[in-house]
C-alpha positions in Angstrom: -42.1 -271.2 29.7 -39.7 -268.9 28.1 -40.8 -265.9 25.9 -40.8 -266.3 21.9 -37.9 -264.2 20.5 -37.6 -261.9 17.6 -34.8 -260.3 16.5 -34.2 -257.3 14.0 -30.5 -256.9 12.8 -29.6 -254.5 10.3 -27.2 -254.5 6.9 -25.8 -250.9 8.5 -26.4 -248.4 11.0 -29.6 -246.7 10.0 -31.0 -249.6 8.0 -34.2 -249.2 10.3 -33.9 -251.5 13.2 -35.1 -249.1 16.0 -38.5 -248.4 14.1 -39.2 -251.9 12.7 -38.7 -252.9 16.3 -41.1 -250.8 18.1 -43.4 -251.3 15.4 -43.3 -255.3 16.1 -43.9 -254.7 19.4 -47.5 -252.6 19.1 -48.0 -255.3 16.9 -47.8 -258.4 19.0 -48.8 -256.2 22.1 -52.1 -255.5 20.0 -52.6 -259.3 19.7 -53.1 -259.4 23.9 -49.8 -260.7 24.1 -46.8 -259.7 27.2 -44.0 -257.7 25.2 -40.7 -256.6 26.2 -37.9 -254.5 24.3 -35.2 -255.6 24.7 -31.5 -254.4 23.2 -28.4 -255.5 25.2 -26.1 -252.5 24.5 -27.0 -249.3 23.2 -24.9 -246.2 22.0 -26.6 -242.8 21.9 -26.4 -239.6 24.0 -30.6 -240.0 23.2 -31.1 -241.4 26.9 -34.7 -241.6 29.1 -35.0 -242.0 33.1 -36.8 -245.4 34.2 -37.1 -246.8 37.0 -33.2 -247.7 38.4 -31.7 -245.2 36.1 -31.3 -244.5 32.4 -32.0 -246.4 28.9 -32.0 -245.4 25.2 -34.7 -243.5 24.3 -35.5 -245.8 21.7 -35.8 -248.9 24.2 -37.9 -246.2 26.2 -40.2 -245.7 23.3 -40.1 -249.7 22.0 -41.3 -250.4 25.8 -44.3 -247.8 25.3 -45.0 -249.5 22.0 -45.6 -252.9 24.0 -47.9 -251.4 26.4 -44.9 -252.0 28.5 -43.1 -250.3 31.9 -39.5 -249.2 30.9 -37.2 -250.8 32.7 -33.3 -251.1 32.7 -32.6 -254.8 31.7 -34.1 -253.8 28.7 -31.5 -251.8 27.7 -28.8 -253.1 29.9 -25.4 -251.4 29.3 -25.8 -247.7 27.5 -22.7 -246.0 25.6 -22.9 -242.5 25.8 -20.2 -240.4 23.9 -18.4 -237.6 25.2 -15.7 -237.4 23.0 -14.7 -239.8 19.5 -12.5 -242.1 21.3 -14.5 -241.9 25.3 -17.8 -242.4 26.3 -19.8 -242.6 29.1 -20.9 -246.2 30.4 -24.1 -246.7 32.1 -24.8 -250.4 33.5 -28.1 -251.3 34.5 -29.4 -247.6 34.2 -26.2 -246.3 36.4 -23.2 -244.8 35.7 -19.9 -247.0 36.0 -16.6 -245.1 36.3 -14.4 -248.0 35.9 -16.0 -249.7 32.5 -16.1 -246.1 31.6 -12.4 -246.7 32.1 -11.8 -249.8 30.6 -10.8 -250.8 27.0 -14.1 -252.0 25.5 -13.1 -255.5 24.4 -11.8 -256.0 28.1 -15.3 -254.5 29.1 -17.7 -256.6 26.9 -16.6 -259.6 28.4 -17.3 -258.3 32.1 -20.6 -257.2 31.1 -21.9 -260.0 29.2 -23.3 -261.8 32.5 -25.2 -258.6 33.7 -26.8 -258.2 29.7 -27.5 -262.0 29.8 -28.8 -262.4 33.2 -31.6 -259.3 32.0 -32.6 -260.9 29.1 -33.2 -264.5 30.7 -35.6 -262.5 33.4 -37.3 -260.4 30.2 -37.3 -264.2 28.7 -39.3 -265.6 31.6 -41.7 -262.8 32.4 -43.3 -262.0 29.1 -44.8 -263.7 26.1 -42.8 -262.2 23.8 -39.2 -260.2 23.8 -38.4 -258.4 20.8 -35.0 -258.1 20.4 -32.6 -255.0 18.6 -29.4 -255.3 17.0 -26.8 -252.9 16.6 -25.0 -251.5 13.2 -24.5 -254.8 11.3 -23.8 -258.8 12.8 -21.0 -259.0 10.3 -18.0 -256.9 11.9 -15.7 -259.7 11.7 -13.4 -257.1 13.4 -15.9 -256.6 16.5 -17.1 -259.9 16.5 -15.2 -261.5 19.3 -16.6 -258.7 21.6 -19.9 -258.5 20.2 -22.8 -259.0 23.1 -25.8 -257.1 21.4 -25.8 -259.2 17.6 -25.7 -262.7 17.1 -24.2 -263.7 20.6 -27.6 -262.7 22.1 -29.5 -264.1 19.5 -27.6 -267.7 19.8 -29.2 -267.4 23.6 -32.5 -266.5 22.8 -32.9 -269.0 19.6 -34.8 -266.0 18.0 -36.4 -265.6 15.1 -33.9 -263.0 12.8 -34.9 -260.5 10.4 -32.2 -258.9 8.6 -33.2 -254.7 7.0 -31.3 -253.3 5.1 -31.7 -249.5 3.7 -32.6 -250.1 -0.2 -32.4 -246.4 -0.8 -28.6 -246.2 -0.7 -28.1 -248.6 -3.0 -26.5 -252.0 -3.1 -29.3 -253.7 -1.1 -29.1 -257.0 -2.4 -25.2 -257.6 -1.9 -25.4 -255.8 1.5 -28.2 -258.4 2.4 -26.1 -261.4 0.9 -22.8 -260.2 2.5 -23.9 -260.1 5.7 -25.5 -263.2 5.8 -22.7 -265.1 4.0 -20.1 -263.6 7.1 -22.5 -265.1 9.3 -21.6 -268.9 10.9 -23.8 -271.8 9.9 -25.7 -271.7 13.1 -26.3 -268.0 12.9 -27.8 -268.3 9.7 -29.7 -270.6 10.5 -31.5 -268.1 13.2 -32.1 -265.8 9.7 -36.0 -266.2 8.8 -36.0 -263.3 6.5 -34.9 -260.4 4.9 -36.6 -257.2 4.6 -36.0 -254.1 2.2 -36.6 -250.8 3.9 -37.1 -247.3 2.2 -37.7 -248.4 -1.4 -39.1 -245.7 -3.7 -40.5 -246.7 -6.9 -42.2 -249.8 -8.5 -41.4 -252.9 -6.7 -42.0 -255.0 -9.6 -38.3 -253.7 -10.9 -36.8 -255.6 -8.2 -37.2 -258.7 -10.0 -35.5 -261.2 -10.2 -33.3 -259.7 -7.6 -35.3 -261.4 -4.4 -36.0 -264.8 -6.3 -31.8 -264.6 -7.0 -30.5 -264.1 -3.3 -33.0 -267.2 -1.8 -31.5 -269.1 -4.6 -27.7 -268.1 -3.2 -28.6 -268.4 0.8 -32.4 -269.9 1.1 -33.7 -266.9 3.0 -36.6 -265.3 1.6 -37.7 -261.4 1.1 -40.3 -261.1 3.3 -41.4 -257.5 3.0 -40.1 -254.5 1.2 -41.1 -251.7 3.3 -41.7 -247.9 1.0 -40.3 -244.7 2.0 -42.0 -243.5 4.5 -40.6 -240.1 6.3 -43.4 -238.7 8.5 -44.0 -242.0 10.7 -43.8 -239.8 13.8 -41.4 -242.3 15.7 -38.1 -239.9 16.9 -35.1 -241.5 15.3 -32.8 -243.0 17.9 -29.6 -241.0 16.9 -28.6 -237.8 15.7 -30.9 -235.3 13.6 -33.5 -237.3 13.0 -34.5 -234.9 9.9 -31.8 -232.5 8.2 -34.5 -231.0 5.6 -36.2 -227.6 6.8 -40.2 -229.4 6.5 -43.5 -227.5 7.6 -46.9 -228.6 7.3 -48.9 -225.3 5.6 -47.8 -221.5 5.4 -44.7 -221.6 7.7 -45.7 -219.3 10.4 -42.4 -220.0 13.0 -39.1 -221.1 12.1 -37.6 -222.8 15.4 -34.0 -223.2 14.9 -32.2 -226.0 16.9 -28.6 -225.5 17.2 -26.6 -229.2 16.1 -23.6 -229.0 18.1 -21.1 -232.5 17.8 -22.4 -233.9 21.0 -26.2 -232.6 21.1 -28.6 -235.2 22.9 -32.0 -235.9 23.6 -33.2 -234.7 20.7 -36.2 -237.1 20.5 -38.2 -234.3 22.5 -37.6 -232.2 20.1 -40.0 -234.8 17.8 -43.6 -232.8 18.7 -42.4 -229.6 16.9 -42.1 -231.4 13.6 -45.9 -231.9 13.4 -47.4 -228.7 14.6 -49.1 -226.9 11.3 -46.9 -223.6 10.5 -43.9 -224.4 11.9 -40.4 -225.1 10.1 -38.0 -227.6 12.2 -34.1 -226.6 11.3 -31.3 -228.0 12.1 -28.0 -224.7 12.8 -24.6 -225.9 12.2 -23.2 -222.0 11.7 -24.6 -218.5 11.4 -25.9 -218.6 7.8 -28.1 -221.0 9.2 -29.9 -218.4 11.4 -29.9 -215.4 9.2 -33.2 -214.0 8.3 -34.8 -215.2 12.2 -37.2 -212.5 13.3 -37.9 -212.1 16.9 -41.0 -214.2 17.2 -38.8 -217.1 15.5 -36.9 -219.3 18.1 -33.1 -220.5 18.5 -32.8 -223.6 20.8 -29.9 -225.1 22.2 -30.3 -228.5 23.0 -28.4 -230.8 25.3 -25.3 -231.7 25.3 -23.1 -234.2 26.7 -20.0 -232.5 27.3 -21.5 -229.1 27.4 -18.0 -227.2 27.3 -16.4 -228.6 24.1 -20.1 -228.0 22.5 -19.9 -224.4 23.6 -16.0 -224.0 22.3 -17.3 -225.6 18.9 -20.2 -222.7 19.0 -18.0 -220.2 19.2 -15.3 -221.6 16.6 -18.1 -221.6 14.1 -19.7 -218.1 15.6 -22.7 -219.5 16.4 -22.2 -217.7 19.2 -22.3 -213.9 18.0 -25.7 -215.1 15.7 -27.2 -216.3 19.3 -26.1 -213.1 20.5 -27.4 -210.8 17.7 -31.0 -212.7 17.4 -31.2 -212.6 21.1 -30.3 -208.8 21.5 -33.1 -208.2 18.8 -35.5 -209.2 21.3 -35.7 -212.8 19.8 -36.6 -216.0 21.6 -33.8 -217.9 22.7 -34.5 -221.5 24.7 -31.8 -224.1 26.3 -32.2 -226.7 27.5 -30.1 -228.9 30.0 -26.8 -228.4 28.5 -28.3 -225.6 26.3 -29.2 -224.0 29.9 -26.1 -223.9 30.9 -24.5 -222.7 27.8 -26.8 -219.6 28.3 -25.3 -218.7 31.5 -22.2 -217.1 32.8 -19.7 -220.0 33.1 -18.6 -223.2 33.3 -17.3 -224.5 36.9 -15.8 -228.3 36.9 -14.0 -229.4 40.3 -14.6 -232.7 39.4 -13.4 -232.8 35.9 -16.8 -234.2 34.9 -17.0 -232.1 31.9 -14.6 -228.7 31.8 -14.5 -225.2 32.6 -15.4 -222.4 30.2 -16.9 -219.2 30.3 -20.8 -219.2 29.0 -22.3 -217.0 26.5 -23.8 -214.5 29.3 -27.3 -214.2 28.2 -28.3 -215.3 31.6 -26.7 -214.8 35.0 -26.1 -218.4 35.9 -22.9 -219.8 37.2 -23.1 -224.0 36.5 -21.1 -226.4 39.2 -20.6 -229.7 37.7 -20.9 -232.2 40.6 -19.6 -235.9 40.5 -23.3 -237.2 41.2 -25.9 -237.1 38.7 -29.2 -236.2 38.6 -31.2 -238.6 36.6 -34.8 -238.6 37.5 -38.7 -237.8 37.0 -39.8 -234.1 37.2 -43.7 -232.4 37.7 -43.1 -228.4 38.2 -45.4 -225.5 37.5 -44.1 -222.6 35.6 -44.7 -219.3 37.9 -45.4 -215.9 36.0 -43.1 -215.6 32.7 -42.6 -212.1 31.2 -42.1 -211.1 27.9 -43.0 -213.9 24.7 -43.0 -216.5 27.1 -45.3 -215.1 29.2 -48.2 -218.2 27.8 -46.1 -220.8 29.6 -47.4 -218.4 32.9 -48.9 -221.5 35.2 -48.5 -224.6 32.8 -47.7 -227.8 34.8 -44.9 -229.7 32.6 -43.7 -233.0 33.6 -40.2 -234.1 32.0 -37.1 -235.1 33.0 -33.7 -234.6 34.1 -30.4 -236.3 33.2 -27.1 -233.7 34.0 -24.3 -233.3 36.7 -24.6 -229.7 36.6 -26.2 -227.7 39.5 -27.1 -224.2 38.7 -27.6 -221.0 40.7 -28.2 -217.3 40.1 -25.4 -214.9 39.9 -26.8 -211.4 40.1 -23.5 -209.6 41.0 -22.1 -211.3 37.3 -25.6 -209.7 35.6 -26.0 -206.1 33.7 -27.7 -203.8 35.3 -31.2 -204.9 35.5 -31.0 -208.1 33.6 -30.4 -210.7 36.8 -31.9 -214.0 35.9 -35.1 -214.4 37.6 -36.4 -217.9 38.7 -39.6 -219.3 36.6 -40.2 -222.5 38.5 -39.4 -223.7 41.6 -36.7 -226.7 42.2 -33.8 -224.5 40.5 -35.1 -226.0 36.9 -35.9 -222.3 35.3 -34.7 -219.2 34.4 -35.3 -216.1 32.4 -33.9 -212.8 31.5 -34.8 -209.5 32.6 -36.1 -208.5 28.8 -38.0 -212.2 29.1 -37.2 -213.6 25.4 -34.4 -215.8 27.3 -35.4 -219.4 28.9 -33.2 -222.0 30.2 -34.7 -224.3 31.7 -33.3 -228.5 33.2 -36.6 -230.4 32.5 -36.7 -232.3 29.1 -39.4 -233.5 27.4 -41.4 -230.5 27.8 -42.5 -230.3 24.2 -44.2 -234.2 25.0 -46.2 -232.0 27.3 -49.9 -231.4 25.8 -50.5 -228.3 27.3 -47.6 -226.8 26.5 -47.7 -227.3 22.9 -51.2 -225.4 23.5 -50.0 -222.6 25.6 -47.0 -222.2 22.7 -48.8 -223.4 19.7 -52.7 -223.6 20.0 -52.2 -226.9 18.8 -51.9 -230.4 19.6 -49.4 -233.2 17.8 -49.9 -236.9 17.4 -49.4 -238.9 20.8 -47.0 -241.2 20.8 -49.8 -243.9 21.0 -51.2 -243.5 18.1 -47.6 -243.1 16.3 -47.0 -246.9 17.4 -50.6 -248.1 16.0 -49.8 -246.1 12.8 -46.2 -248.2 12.8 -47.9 -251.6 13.6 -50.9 -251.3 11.1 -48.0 -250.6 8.6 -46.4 -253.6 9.1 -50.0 -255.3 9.0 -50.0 -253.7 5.6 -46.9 -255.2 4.2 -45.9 -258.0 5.8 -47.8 -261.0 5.7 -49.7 -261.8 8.5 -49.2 -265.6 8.6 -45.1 -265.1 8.6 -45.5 -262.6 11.5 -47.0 -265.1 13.3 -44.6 -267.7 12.4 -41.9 -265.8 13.8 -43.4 -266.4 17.4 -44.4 -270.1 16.7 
């Protein structure tokens, strides 16, 4: 028998598909059931190694969230941008130069028997597949091409919810536009609509929900209150552009928001440890007023040089250099590593050459292959304010075509990068307030948040109960049962 299907579409782009759908799937996984994420294409430089490759971190984390192993088909074809108008194609957790090549229309109709055979095989092997949409159904402009909305919801026959964002207003025509662009049999496949992130007393909203099942027979099934501190990493961008602590901010950790940043769903841990303020740096008034027990990070990046030339068009780079001179902590990561070092060498034209910022003596190789796997390393003996990482096992992992080596003849006197874990995946300066380092997800690592922090922060396990016992909370239970016959 083929798996029960349920589907969450969105009125827009942040609407709050991603959450909604890892929430329903700790919830039927809860119930003993076989769950599977599943969303057929994906578009984020937010990206997690699996077995045969790479997925979306959010299909990573809906796949935790039903007690699940992460697997490719459930994220089948992955968009990851390099630049506004090119991005990076991964098929079945690999990278494929020629759709990376090819016009997307042309490409979405070569791909649609890979994304459809994965979804039949999640269809027969679990119980249930919950299913993720992408920016809105109703792009009659991308419809033709579209293989990730209604198309693979026509094949699954699943049960639809349609979300839409209440906060920005307009909730109730966004919910009856979309559906109304929608064909007969698509709405048909619409069992309700939902109304995320509404602050206030819900009793105003009447007769607003009474109003739209008169125009399209759908009913609001749930209307969902802000909620900002769920603890699930957003899928896409920064996740959280207000500086937040929890008690007497004792740290301000600075994470530098380049154009094409990524992975910054590791970054998700810092937000909950007491006494430390989570900013996002977008130019050098940003960083004023670090001291040198506060951090700057720079993240990864997908196209590492034209980050680093937007660094240094809005000086970023000078304010890195300043707060690290001052003895200051400085971390990269991945791209953010390589940013720290020397320069920039592309044979391949993977990426592009550039000179670095030259806080470490690293010269970065771009090679046509990638690295994209699983890491377990042990930190050897860190000096200076990251000496308490000295002998912490991290596990993370990696995802970058760079390879990079140690150039001591490019270093100032004295301040050759040394090597702080074996594998090539970590470096430090001389002074030792200077770490680069290739493994991500080290901040997911429990004993590094208590070599760093003294403190633990919620595991992701008990961030997906806390989303499926909200859901219990305000939707009702019968209808959620409904939705899987």
């Amino acid at each position: 028998m083929r798996a029960k299907s349920v589907m969450v579409l969105g009125t827009t782009s942040g609407a709050g598909k991603s959450w909604l759908t890892t929430a329903l799937c700790r919830y039927y996984a809860r119930q003993g059931l076989k769950v599977a994420p599943f969303k057929a294409q994906n578009m984020s430089n937010n990206a997690r190694v699996v077995a045969g490759g790479e997925i979306g971190s959010a299909q990573y984390f809906q796949a935790l969230a039903a007690r699940a192993v992460p697997d490719v088909r459930m994220n089948p074809l992955l968009l990851k941008p390099e630049k506004d108008t090119q991005s990076q194609v991964v098929l079945m957790g690999q990278v494929n130069a020629d759709l990376s090549r090819m016009e997307w229309r042309g490409r979405s109709a070569s791909v649609w028997p890979v994304v459809a055979q994965a979804l039949d095989e999640l269809l027969e092997e679990n119980d249930v597949v919950v299913m993720e949409g992408a920016g809105s159904p109703a792009e009659i402009n991308l419809k033709a091409s579209d293989i990730v909305n209604m198309r693979v919801a026509l094949h699954a026959n699943a049960a639809c919810l349609l979300v839409t964002d209440i906060d920005r207003g307009g909730a109730f025509a966004h919910l009856y536009g979309t559906w109304a662009m929608l064909d007969a049999a698509e709405q048909k496949l619409i069992r309700g609509f939902v109304l995320n992130k509404f602050r206030g007393d819900a009793g105003l909203l009447a007769p607003g929900p009474q109003m739209l099942e008169d125009l399209t027979g759908v009913q609001t099934v749930a209307t969902l209150p802000m909620w900002w501190q769920h603890g699930l990493p957003e899928e896409d961008g920064v996740f959280d552009d207000r500086s937040r602590a929890t008690g007497v901010v004792t740290k301000t950790i600075a994470v530098v928001a380049y154009p094409r940043l990524s992975n910054l769903d590791e970054f998700q841990p810092l937000k909950n440890i007491p006494g430390v303020r989570l900013l996002w740096a977008r130019s050098p008034a940003d960083l004023a007023g670090l001291v040198a027990t506060d951090w700057i990070i720079l993240p990864g990046s997908k196209h590492t040089s034209s980050d680093l030339a937007w660094l240094r068009t809005q000086g970023l780079d000078q304010a890195i250099a300043v707060h690290a001179g001052s003895g200051g902590m400085v971390l990269g990561v991945c791209g953010g590593l390589q940013m720290l070092g020397e320069a920039l060498i592309d044979p391949h034209g993977i990426d592009g050459n550039g000179p670095g910022l030259g806080l470490l003596s690293l010269v970065t190789v771009f090679e046509e292959n990638k690295t994209v796997q699983h890491s377990r390393a042990r930190f050897g003996a860190l000096r200076g304010p990251w000496g308490a990482l000295s002998g912490v096992q991290v596990q993370g992992y990696e995802i970058h075509h760079g390879q990079t080596s140690v150039r001591a003849d490019m270093a100032a006197a004295g301040d050759a990068a040394v090597a702080v874990m074996s594998g090539g995946l970590a470096w430090q300066n001389a002074a030792g307030n200077v770490l680069g380092i290739y493994l991500h997800g080290m901040f997911e690592d429990p004993e590094v948040l208590k070599a760093l922090f003294g403190a633990s922060a919620a595991t992701l396990d008990s961030v997906f109960d806390g989303l499926a016992d909200y859901i219990g909370q305000h939707f009702d239970k019968d209808f959620l049962q409904s939705l899987i016959g």
